[in-house]
C-alpha positions in Angstrom: 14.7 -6.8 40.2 16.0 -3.5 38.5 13.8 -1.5 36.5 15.4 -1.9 33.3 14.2 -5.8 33.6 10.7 -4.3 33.6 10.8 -1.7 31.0 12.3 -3.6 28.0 9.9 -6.2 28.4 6.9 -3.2 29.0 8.8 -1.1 25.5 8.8 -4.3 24.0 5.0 -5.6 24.6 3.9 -1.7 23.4 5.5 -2.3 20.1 4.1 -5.8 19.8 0.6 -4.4 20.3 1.7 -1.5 17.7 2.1 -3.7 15.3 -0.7 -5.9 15.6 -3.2 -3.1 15.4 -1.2 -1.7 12.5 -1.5 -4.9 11.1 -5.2 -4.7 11.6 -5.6 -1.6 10.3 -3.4 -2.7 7.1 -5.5 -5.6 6.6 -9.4 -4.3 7.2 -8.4 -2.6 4.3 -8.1 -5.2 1.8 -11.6 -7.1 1.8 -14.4 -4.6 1.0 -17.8 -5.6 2.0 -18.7 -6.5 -2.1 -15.6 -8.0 -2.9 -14.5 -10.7 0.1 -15.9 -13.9 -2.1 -13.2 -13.3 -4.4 -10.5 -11.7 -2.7 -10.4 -14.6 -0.4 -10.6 -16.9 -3.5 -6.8 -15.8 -4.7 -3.4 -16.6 -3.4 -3.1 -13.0 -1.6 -6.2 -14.1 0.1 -4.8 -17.5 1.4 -1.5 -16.0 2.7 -3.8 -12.8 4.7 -5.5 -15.3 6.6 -2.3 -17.5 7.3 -1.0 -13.9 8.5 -3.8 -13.3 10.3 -3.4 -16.4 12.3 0.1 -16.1 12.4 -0.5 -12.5 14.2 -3.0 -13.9 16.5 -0.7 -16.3 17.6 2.1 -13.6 18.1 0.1 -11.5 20.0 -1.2 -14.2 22.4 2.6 -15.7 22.3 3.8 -12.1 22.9 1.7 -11.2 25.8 2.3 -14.1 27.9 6.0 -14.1 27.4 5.8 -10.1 28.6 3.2 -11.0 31.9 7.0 -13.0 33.2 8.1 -9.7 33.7 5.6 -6.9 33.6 2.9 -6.3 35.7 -0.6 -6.7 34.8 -1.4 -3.2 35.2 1.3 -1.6 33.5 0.6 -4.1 30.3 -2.9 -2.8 30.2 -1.6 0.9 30.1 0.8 0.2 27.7 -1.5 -1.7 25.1 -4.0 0.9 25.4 -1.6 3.1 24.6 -0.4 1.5 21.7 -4.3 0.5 20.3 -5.0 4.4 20.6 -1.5 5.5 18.9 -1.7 3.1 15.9 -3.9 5.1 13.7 -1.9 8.0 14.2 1.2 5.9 13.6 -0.3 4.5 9.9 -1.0 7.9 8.6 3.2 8.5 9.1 3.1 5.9 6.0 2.8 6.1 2.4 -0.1 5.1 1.2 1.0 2.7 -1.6 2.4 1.1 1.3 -0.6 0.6 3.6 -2.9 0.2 0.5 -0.2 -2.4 -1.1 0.1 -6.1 -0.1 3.3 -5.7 1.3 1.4 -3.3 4.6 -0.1 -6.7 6.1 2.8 -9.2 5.7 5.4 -6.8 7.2 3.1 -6.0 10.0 3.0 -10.0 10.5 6.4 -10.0 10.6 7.2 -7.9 12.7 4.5 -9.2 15.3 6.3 -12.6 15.2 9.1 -11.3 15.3 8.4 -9.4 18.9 6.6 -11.9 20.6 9.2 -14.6 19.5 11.8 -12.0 21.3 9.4 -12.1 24.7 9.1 -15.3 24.7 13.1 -15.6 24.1 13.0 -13.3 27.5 10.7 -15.3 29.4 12.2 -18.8 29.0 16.0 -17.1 28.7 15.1 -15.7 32.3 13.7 -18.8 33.8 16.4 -20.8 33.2 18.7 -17.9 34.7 17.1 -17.9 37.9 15.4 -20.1 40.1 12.2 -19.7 41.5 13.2 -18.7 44.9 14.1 -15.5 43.1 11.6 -15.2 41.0 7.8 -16.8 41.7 6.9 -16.2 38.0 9.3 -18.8 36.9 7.3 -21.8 38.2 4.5 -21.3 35.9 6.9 -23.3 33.0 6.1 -26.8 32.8 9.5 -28.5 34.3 10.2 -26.6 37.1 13.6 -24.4 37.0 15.7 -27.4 35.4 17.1 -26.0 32.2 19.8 -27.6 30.2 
């Protein structure tokens, strides 16, 4: 396989990690220690944790779309990268953003949006190829018959 079939997979997994620990960062902001009864209680509170599991799901979504194409060792470098980068990365951004409610949902976005683009990739690419070209592919339930 060319390179390029590794490193838009590889630039995109970096910025899905990028934005899940900005979206961590956004968040752990929100929820003091003396005030999480009640800000849990409101509407903002209900749609944070739906975010929160919605990011989760993105990032575990994300990173095994990305493993199709990049190797386990690189992904590690990469996301290491991007968990040491992201707090350097928030402070680029105003704070009325980061401190606002709009910081979290964006950074949710985002994250689905990425991982929803690797796994695009990943099942795109096995039904391109068949698994004599590429052993990864077999791991889909259904073998290499797309329609």
């Amino acid at each position: 396989m060319p390179l390029i079939n590794y490193l838009v997979p590889l630039a995109l997994l970096v910025a899905l990690v990028l934005a899940a620990s900005l979206y961590g960062l956004a968040v752990s902001g929100h929820f003091p220690r003396r005030q999480k009864g009640t800000a849990f209680a409101s509407a903002f509170g209900a749609i944070i944790l739906g975010s929160v599991a919605l990011t989760i799901a993105a990032l575990a979504g994300g990173i095994m779309g990305a493993l199709h194409f990049v190797p386990w060792y690189a992904a590690i470098i990469g996301g290491g990268f991007a968990l040491l980068f992201a707090p350097l990365v928030l402070r680029g951004f105003s704070d009325r953003f980061v401190d606002g409610r709009s910081a979290p949902l964006a950074f949710a976005a985002i994250s689905a949006g990425l991982a929803l683009l690797l796994i695009w990739l990943a099942v795109s690419h096995r039904c391109a190829v068949g698994p004599e070209v590429h052993d990864q592919t077999t791991d889909f339930p259904g073998g290499s018959n797309c329609r």
